[in-house]
VOMAR-251392 format. One line per 3 residues: number of its first residue (from 0); their letters; for each residue z, x, y of C-alpha. Coordinates in steps of 0.1 Angstrom, whole numbers, m for minus. Example, Ala and Ser with C-alpha at 12.3 -4.5 7.8 and 13.67 -1.06 7.14 Angstrom:
2
0 = as = 78:123:m45  71:137:m11
! end
This chain:
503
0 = xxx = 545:685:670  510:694:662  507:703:697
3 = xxx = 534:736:690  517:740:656  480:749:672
6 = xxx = 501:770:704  519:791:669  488:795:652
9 = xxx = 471:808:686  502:831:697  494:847:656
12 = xxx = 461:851:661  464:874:689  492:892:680
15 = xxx = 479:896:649  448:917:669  469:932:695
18 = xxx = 492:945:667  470:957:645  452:979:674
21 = xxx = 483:994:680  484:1004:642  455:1020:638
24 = xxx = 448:1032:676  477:1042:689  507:1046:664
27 = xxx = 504:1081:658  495:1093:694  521:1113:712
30 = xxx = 522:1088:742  550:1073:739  553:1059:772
33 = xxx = 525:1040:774  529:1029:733  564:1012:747
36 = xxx = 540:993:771  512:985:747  540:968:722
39 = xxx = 557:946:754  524:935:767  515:922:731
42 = xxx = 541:900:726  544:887:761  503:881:762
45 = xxx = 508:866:724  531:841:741  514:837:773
48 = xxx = 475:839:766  475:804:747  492:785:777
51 = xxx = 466:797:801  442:769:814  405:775:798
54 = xxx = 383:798:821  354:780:822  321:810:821
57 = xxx = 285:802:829  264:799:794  244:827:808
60 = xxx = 268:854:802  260:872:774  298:882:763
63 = xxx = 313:852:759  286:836:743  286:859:718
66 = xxx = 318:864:711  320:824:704  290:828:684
69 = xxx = 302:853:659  340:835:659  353:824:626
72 = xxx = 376:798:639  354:786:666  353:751:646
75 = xxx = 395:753:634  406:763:668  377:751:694
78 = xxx = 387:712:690  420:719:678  448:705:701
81 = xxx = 448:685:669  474:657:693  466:630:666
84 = xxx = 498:626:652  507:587:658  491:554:662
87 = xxx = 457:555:678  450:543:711  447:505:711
90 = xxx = 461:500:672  485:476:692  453:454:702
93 = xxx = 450:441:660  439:411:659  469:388:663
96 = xxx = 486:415:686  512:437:664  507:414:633
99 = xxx = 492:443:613  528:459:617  525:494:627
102 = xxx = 555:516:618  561:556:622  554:578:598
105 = xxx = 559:617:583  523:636:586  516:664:565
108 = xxx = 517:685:597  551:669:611  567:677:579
111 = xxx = 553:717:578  562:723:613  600:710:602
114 = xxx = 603:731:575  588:763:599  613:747:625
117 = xxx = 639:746:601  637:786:589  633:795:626
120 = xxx = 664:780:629  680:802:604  664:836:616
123 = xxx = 678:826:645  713:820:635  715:851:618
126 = xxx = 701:866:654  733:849:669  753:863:642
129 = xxx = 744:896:643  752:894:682  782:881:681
132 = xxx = 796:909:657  791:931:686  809:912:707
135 = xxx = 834:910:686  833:950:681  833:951:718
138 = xxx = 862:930:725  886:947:699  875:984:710
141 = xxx = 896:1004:737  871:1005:766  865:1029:796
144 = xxx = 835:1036:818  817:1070:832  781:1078:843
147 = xxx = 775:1037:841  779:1042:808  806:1016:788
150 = xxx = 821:1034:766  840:1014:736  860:1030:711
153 = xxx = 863:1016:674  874:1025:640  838:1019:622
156 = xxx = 829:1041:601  791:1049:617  778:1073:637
159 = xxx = 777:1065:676  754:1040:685  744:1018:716
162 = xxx = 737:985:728  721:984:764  745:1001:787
165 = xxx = 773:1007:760  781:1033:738  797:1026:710
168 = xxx = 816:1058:695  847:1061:671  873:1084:683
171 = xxx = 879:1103:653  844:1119:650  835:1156:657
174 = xxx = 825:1153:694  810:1186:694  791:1180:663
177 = xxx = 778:1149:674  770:1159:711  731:1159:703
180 = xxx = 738:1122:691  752:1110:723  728:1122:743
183 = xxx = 701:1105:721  719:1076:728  720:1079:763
186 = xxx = 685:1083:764  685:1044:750  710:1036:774
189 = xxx = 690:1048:803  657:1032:795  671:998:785
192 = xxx = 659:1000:747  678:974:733  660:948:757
195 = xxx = 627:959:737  645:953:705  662:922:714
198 = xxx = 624:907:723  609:916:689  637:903:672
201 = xxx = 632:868:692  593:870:687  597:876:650
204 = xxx = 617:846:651  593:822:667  562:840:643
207 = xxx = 587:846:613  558:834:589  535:866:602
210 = xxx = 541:895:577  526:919:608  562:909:623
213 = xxx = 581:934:605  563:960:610  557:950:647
216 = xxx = 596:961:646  597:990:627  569:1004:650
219 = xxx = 586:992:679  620:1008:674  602:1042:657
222 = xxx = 585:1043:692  617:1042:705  632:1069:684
225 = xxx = 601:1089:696  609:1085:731  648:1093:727
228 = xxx = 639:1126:707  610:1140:732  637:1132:762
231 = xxx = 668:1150:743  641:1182:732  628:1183:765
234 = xxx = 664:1194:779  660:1231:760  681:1218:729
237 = xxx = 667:1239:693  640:1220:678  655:1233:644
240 = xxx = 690:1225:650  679:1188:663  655:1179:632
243 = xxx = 689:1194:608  713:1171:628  690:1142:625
246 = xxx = 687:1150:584  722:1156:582  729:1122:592
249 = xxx = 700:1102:581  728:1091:554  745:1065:577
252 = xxx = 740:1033:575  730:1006:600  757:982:603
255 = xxx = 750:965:635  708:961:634  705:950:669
258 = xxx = 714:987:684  698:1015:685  708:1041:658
261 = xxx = 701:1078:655  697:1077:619  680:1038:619
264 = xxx = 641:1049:620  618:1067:595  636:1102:594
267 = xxx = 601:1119:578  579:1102:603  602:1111:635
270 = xxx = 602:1148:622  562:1148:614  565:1135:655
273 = xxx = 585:1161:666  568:1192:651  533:1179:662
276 = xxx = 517:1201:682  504:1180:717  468:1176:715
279 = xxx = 447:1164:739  458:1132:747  431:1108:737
282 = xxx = 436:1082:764  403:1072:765  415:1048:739
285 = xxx = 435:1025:760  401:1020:775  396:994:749
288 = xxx = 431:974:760  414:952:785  385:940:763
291 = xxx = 401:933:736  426:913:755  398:892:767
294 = xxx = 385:890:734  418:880:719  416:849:744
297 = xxx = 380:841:737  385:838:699  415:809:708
300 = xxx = 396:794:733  358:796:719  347:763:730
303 = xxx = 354:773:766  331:804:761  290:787:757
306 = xxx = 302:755:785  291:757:822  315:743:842
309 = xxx = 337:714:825  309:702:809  306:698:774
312 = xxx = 263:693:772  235:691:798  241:651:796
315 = xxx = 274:656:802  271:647:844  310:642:847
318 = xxx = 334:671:846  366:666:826  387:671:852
321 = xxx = 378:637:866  391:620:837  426:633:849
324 = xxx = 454:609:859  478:587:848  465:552:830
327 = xxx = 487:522:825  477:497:800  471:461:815
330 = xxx = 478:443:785  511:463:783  523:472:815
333 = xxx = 552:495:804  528:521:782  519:547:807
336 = xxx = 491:574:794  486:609:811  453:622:806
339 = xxx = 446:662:809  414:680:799  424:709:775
342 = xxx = 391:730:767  362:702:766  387:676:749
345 = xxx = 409:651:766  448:648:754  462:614:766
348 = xxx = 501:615:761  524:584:761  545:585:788
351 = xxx = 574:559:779  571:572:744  569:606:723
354 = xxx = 528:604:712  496:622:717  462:618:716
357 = xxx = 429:637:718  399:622:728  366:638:719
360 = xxx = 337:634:743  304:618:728  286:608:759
363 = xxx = 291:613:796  320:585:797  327:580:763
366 = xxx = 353:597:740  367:591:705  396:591:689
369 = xxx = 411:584:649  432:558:638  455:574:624
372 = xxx = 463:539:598  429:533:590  409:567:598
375 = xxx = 384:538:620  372:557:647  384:544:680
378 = xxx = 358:541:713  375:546:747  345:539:773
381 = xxx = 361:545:809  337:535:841  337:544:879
384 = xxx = 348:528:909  318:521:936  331:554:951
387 = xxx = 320:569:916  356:577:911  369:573:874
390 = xxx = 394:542:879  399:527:845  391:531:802
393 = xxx = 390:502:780  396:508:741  371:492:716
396 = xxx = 361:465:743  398:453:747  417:451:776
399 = xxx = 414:479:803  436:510:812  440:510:850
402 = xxx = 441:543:869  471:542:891  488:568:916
405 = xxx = 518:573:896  541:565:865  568:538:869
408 = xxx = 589:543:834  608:506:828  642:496:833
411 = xxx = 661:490:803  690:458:806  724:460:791
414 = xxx = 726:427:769  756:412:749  753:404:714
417 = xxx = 760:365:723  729:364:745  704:380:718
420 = xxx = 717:353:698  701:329:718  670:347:708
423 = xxx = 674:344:673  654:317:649  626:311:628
426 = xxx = 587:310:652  556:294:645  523:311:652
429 = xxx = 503:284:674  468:296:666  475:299:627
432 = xxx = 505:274:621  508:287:587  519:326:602
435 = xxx = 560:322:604  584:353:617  621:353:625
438 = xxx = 637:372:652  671:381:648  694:402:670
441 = xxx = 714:436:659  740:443:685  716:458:710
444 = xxx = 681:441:704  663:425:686  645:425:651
447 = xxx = 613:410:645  603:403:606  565:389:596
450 = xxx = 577:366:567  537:369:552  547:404:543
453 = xxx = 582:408:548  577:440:573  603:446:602
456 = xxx = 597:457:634  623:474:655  642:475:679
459 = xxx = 627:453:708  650:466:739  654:442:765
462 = xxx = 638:446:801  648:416:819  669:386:811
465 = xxx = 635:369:792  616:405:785  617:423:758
468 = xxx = 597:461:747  590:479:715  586:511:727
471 = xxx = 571:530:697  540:510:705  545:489:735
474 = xxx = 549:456:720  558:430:746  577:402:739
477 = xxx = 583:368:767  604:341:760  603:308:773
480 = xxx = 635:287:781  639:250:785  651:229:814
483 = xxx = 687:232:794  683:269:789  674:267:751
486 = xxx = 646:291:741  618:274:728  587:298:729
489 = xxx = 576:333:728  547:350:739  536:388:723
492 = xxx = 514:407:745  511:379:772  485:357:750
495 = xxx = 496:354:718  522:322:718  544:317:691
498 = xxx = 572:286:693  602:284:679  609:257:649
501 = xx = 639:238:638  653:261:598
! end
């Protein structure tokens, strides 16, 4: 979750710079063309710029280093995967295995990004909406085709208006009146507009919360209009009789926002547009396109920008990438950790489970982490193989994660309610007798409740016919039958025995 909230706030930050070029650089030029271009590029770099892998520069270039230096959010977004939204790495290893009872929990962050979540959701609902009243529209208009145009009739009382390769037009309007209109229109049609206005209506959805948004499409569909008006004048139509038709209709309203509109843009500004005499085109402008890109990509990656190589200090002999792999815990064979290097930070993500962490680096080998509980800082030390391969990390001291070729997720086992009940009863810790727990089943596992505190943890899906996993934190449980097939121990994590007692 907090992984999506750092890739939002990056995508922002560079719209945010891209856009706001546009606005003063380059809105009130006369090249359209290349505006259209300008606007595309922005969202799709917005989008793609934060997904790229870091581009590691030698500290000796100047650029980088000073861009980084003079960054204001060097410190928020430099070490800012910000994964650490669970249970540390190892908070399983408590002393007496899961007896501290660690159980989910809502962050601050999880519960932002759901309410952001939730009024994306609506945006794009309304998006949907809006799209299917077209359809609609579509369906119940008399439809024929010419010049790979659709043409759909309808009884709406607006002015013709088009949706990529259809014109909408209602057959009781002045043709010859509105001739100008349709060939506006067709201008749309013919460069695919509406795909420019569908894709700034989906980015303002994903970055509703940026108030740049709305005027990233106001700008965008103006631009538009621009383009449709220079194309229609260029064909010898009157300049005066073309800014009167679009004044004579600036009345009409907008029912269907997703098209393009004659009347839909700034009527004063697309006039001002057209009576502009064409000055000297001042291209040298877009000269700044390519550094300011780069730019827009230092300032979310400025960690990346003073390192040489992967490494994060001249002590630092190990490149991140060497940490790479996939880890399986030894003391828990099912939890399966992939570690990736992102910037000079380490993420490791639970495979078998939905969790991430990020591991900062403090030494060549050594990284930390936070418990999320306790906020006690976690030491993961990993070590080399006599190759002087990275083969394994071990937690706090505790028992190792071994480097292995690939992930194996577990098999889960279909059990029937009257087996779990032979699971169920009341166990005895044998290294503190007076630490009691009962394990009950409910339908499809089973329950396990500390009676010291009363806490529940659950559900424990079984594995085998004797095995038994809580996923959330990869909590083994193995019981022990008798010679008559009566249960009569259990062990957590392999080491911890517990046996079961008589009520």
């Amino acid at each position: 979750m907090e992984t999506l909230m750092w890739y939002l706030v990056k995508v922002n930050v560079i719209f945010t710079i891209l856009f706001m070029a546009y606005f003063f650089l380059f809105k009130n030029e006369k090249t359209f063309y290349l505006n259209r271009i300008f606007l595309l590029s922005s969202l799709l770099l917005s989008l793609l710029l934060p997904l790229i892998p870091a581009i590691h520069v030698a500290s000796a270039s100047a650029f980088p280093n000073y861009v980084t230096g003079i960054n204001p959010l060097k410190n928020v977004l430099g070490g800012a995967p910000a994964f650490q939204n669970g249970p540390a790495l190892g908070a399983h290893h408590a002393a007496h295995g899961f007896l501290a009872g660690i159980f989910s929990h809502i962050t601050v962050i999880q519960a932002l990004m759901g309410v952001y979540l939730l009024v994306a959701l609506v945006l794009l609902n309304k998006f949907i909406y809006q799209l299917l009243n077209l359809y609609f529209l579509f369906k119940r208009g008399k439809r024929y085709k010419g010049d790979a145009i659709i043409y759909c009739e309808h009884n709406q009382e607006v002015l013709p208006f088009s949706f990529f390769n259809i014109l909408f037009i209602n057959p009781g309007s002045n043709y010859h009146q509105l001739e100008q209109i349709i060939e506006h229109e067709k201008v749309h049609i013919r460069q695919w507009h509406s795909l420019d206005i569908l894709l700034a209506e989906v980015f303002g959805i994903v970055t509703w919360i940026n108030p740049l948004t709305v005027l990233l499409k106001r700008y965008n569909r103006l631009n538009l209009e621009y383009i449709a008006d220079q194309e229609v004048l260029n064909t010898g139509i009157d300049k005066k009789q073309y800014q009167l038709s679009i004044l004579q209709n600036s009345i009409n309203p907008n029912a269907y926002p997703l098209t393009n509109l004659f009347s839909s843009s700034k009527i004063k500004l697309r006039i001002k547009m057209i009576n502009q005499s064409k000055p000297t085109r001042k291209l040298y402008k877009y000269l700044f396109v390519l550094p300011l890109v780069l730019i827009s990509y230092l300032l979310v990656n400025p960690v990346t920008a003073n390192s040489a190589g992967l490494k994060t200090s001249a002590t630092d002999d190990t490149p991140m990438t060497a940490f790479e792999g996939i880890y399986q815990d030894k003391d828990a064979p099912t939890a399966y950790f992939k570690v990736t290097a992102v910037n000079n930070t380490l993420v490791a993500k639970r495979l078998d489970y939905d969790q991430q962490y990020v591991l900062n680096r403090t030494a060549d080998l050594t990284f930390e982490t936070t418990d999320a509980q306790s906020t006690k800082k976690m030491v993961i030390t990993f070590s080399k193989n006599d190759a002087g391969a990275i083969s394994q990390a071990r937690v706090d001291d505790r028992t190792p994660w071994i480097k292995v070729k690939a992930y194996k997720p577990i098999d889960q086992v279909k059990m029937p309610p009257r087996m779990l009940a032979k699971f169920e009863g009341k166990y005895q810790f044998e290294a503190k007798p007076e630490a009691f727990l009962t394990i009950t089943s409910n339908g499809t596992g089973l329950v396990l409740k500390q009676l010291w505190d009363g806490k529940e943890i659950s559900p424990f899906v079984p594995t085998s016919l004797l095995d038994f996993l809580y996923l959330k934190d990869a909590m083994p449980l193995r019981f022990v039958k008798d010679a008559n097939g009566n249960v009569v121990k259990m062990y957590a994590f392999s080491k911890d025995a517990w046996d079961k007692v008589k009520e």
